[in-house]
N, C-alpha and C positions, 0 to 999 in steps of 0.2 A: 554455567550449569551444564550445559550440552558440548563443552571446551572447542567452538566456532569462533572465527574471526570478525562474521559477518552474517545480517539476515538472507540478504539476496545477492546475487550478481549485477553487475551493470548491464542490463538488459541491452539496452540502447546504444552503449556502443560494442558491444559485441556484435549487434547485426549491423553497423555501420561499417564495422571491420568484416562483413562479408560482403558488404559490396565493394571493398576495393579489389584490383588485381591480384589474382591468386599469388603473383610472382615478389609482390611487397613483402621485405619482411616487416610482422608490426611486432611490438611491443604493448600490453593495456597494463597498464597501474590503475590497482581500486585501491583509492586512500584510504577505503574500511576497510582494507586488510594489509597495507603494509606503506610505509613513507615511498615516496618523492626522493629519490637520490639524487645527487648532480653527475652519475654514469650514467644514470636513465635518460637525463636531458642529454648530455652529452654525444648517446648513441644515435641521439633522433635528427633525423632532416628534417620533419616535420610534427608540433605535439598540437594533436586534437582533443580538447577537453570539452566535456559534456556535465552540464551541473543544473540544479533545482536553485529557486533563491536561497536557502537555508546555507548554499556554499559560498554566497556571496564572498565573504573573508577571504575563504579558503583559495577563492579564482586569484582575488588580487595577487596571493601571495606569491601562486603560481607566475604570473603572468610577469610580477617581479623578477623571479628566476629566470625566468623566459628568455625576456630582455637582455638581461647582465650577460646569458650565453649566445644572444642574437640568434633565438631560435625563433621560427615562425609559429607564428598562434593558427588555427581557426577553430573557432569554438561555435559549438550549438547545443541543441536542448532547451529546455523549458527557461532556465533564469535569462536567455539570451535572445530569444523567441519573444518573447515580452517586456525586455528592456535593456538592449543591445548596448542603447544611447550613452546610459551611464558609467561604460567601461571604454578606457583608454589603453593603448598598448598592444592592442589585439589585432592583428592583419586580418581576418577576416572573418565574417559571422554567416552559419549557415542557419537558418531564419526559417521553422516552420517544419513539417516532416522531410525527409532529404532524400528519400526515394527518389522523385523526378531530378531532383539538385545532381545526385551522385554523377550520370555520366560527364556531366559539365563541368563539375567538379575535377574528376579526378584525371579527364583531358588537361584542364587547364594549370594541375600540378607536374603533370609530365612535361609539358610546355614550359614549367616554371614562369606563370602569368596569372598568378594567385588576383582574384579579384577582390576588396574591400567586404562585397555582399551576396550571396546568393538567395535569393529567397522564393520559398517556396509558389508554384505555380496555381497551386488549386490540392484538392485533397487527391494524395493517391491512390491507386487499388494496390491491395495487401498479398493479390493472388500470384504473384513474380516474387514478393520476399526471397530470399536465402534463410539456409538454415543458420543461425548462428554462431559465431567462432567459438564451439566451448573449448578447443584449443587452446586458447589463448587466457584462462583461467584453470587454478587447482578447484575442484571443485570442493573438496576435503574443507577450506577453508568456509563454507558456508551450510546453513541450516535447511536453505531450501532452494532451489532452482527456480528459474521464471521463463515463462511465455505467455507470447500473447497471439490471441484469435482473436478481438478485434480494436477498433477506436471509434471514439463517438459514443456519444450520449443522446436520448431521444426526448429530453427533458433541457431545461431552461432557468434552471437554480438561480436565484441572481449574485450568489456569491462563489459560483464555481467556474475556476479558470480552465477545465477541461473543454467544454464547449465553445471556448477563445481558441484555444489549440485545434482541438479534434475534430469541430462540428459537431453538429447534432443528426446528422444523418450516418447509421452506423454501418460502418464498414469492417467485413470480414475474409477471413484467410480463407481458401477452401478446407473442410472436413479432412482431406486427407494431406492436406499440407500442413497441419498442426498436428497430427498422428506421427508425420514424418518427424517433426522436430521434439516428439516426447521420445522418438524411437531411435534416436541418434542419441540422447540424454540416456536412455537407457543400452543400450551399444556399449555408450562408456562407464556403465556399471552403475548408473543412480539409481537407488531404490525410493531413496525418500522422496518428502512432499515433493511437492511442484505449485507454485504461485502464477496461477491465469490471472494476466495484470490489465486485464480489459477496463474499460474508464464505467463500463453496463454489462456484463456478461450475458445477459439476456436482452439488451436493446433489441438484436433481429432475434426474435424468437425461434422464427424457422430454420435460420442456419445453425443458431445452438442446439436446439433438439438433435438434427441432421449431425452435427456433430458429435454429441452425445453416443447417439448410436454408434458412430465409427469408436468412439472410443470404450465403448460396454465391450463391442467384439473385439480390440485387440487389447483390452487388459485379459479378458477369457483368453484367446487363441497364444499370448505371451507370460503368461501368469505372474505379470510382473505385480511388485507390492508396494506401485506410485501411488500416493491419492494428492488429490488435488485442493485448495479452494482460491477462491475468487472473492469479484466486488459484484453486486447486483442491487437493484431497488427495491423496496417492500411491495412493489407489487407481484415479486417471485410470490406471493402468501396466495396470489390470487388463481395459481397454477401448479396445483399438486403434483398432478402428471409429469410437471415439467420436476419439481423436485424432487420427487421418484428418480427422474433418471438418471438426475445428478449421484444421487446417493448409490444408482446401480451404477456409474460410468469412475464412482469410486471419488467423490468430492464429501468432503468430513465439514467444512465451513465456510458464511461466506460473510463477507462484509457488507453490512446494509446500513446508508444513511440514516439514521433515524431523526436527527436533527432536536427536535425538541418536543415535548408533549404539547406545547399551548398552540394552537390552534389560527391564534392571531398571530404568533412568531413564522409560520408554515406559510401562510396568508402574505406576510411579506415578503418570504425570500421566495416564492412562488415556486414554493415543492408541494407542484400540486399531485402527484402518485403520491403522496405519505395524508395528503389533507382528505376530510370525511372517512376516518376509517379507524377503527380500534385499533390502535399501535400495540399495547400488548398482544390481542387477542393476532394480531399478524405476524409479529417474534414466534407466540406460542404452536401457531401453526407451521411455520418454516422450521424449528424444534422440533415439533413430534414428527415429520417425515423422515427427520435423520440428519438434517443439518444443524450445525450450532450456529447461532447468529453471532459475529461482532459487531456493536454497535459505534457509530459513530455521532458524539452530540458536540453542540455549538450553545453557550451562553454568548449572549452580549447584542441580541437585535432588539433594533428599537421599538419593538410590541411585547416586549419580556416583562412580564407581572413581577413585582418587589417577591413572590414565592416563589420565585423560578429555579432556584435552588432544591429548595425543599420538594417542588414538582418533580425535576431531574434526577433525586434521591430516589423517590421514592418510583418511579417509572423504571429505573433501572435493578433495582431490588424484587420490584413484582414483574416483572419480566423473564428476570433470571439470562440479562445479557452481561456476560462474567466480564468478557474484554470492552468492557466500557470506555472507550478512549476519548474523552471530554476536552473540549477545546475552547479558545476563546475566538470570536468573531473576528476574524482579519479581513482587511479588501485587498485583493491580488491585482497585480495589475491587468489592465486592458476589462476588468468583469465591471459585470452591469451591478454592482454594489460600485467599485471604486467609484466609474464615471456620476449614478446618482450622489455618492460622497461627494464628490469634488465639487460638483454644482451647485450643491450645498455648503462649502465653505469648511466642510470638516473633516477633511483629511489633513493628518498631521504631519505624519512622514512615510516612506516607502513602509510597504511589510517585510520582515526578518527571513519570513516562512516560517517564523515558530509561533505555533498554535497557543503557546501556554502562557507564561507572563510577560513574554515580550512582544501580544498581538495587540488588540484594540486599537490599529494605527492610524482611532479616528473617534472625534468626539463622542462619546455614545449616551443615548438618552440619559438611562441610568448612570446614578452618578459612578466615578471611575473607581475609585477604592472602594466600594462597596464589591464591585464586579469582579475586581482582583483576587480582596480577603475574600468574597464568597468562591470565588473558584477554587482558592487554596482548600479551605476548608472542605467543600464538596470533593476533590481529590482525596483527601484522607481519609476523610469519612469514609468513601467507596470502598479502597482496599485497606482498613484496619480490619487486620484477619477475618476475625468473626464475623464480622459484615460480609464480607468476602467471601469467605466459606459458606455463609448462606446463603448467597445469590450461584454459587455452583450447586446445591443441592437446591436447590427452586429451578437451576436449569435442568441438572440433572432427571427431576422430575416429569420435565417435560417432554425429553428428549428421549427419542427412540433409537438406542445403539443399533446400527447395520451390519451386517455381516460376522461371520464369526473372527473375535480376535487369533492373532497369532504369536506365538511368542516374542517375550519384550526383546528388542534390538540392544548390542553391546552399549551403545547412544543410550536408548533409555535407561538401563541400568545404571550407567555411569551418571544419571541424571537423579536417577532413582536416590541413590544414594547421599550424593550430594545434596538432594533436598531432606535427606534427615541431618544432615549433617547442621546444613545451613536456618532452615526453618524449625528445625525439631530443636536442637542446640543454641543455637549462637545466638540468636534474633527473638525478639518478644513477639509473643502470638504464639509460643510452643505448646501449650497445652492445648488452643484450640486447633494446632496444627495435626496432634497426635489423635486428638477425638476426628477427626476429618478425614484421617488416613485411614483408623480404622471403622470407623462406620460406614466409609465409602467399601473398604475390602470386603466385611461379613454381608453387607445389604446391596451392594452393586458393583459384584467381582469385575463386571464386564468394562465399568464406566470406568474403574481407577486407572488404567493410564490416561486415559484424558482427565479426569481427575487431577494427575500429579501435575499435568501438563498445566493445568489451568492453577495449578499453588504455585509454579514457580512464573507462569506469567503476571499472578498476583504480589510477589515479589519483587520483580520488574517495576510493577505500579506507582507499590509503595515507596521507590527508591526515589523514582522521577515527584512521588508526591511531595517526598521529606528536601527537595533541592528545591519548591517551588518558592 
């Protein structure tokens, strides 16, 4: 729709590739935007690869190639951090965040005395970062850019592997060293979003606020036309002030855990910020300041009601949280879900990283195809247009547009169009496509670009529902 090769950048190793020697030349291939040649391997002295489990396949194959041209590995990141053990072929894993790693690192490459392991020492401070190589990417090829102010979550989920990674004590960049790096991003002509990939954008309150501020004055003093959003906990509902500033420092949305409406499922995975508290009436608050919530749900714990479906319907419907991104219960490794799993005798086999039909990789109370078809079908449900359409005009209602729009971007236009072409035309749900577009222009001129924006991520939906 938006003619992108990719949603983000590879965050992570572009600021790895700022802490090596200015004098290295590097090379980055992001396989969401273009293959793996064998001149790419060929150029390299050394290929550093960085992956989630969801790449699992994709390293082997890599690491195959590797091989066959006797090039040296070290790899690190999340799938390697937490389960290094299961991969052979690889010379060396860096294990953990790699700030403190790098100088010992990248002596010991110069030396050519590559080590098996380095791992991480303790958590590091964020306030020596480098600015990232955007260098070393097209930007053209992506939808949105990424940085991050901090790491760490202040919470205790028992099925979230950030807290195995990150810790739960949150650590932050200073205020004006993330100013610096939205300000090099724009240097190099980015107008559009930008994705703050913090694990809690508000864990430290104080230095988000402090930040905020720095960032109200130099979108004013630069009049740049960045906005932002983030990941945050539903207890942002509990600090208006605090969402005030976002919407004034130019943040459009943010993604909030929501997990599930029953109360005993919350109760187990010990998300106690979401437990005692109106989950709609906290959506609908975070909405009317100015932000749009996307929500994130999980079926499949073992204190889920036989209605949990039908719960999950309808909470997302009277909510009016349009990116409903619905998943099935997986245990990641090293979290305090797997280890009580394992104790228990029912874990089956590793997790994929895919959330949807290839998770539950672990006996669950309810029975397993019940859990499957009911997720299939809840996916469909969700985004069959008119359902769909209704849960943006139930958001739309509750949401407070900020600032004044400005005219739509060559991007949105081309986007514009293509969603008559594709939704209006080709694909069933067109006539509820056409009542949506135009009720949304005569009754809330202001909303329809995000409007459109939210038909064509309801397209998205329905694509990944119809493959479930």
């Amino acid at each position: 729709m938006v003619s992108k090769r990719a949603m983000l950048p590879p965050l992570g190793l572009l600021t790895v590739a700022a802490m090596l020697p200015a004098e290295w030349r590097l090379k980055l291939v992001d396989l969401n935007v273009r293959r793996l040649s064998d001149d790419d391997l060929a150029w390299a002295d050394y290929v550093m690869l960085s992956a989630m489990i969801v790449h699992r396949d994709s390293v082997r194959e890599i690491v195959a190639r590797c091989r066959k041209l006797a090039k040296p590995i070290i790899a690190g990141g999340p799938l390697f951090t937490t389960g290094h053990q299961e991969f052979t072929g690889i010379d060396s894993f860096v294990l953990g965040e790699a700030e403190d790693i790098m100088p010992r690192l990248v002596a010991d490459l110069a030396a050519r005395r590559l080590q098996p392991v380095y791992e991480a020492p303790g958590r590091p401070e964020l306030t020596a970062l480098p600015v990232p190589r955007w260098d070393l990417i097209n930007s053209r090829h992506y939808i949105t850019m990424a940085v991050q102010f901090s790491r760490g979550c202040p919470f205790d989920c028992e099925f979230c592997d950030i807290i195995v990674m990150n810790g739960r004590v949150p650590r932050t960049k200073t205020p004006a060293q993330l100013v610096g790096e939205l300000e090099s991003l724009r240097r190099r002509g980015w107008k559009a979003g930008v994705f703050i990939v913090d694990d809690n954008f508000i864990g430290n309150r104080k230095q988000t606020k402090a930040l905020l501020a720095e960032l109200i004055e130099w979108r004013a003093r630069t009049g740049t036309p960045m906005t932002f959003y983030t990941e945050a906990s539903i207890n942002l509902a509990d600090d208006l002030e605090l969402c005030e500033l976002m919407v004034k420092a130019g943040f459009t949305r943010v993604f909030v855990g929501i997990e599930t409406p029953s109360a005993e499922s919350l109760a187990e995975c010990r998300k106690v910020q979401n437990k005692g508290r109106d989950l709609v009436e906290a959506v609908k608050r975070i909405q009317s300041s100015g932000l749009e919530v996307m929500g994130g749900f999980i079926v499949g714990f073992d204190s889920d009601p036989y209605d949990i479906f039908k719960r999950q319907f309808e909470f997302i419907q009277n909510s009016g949280v349009a990116a409903a991104m619905v998943g099935l219960l997986t245990a990641l490794p090293q979290t305090r879900l797997y280890q009580r799993l394992e104790r228990e005798g029912r874990l089956l086999y590793a997790s994929s990283g895919n959330n949807t039909q290839a998770a539950l990789n672990f006996l669950p109370k309810l029975n397993r195809e019940f859990l499957l078809n009911g997720y299939r079908e809840l996916m469909k449900r969700l985004y069959e247009p008119r359902t769909y359409y209704q849960r943006i005009r139930t958001f739309m209602r509750n949401h407070r547009p900020g600032g004044a729009r400005g005219r739509l971007s060559r991007a949105e236009l081309q986007a514009l169009f293509k969603s008559f072409w594709l939704l209006g035309v080709r694909h069933r749900g067109r006539l509820a496509y056409w009542k949506f577009c135009l009720t949304t222009a005569l009754l809330r001129p202001r909303q329809f670009p995000r409007a459109i924006e939210l038909a064509i991520m309801g397209y998205h939906f329905r694509r990944v529902a119809s493959l479930l």
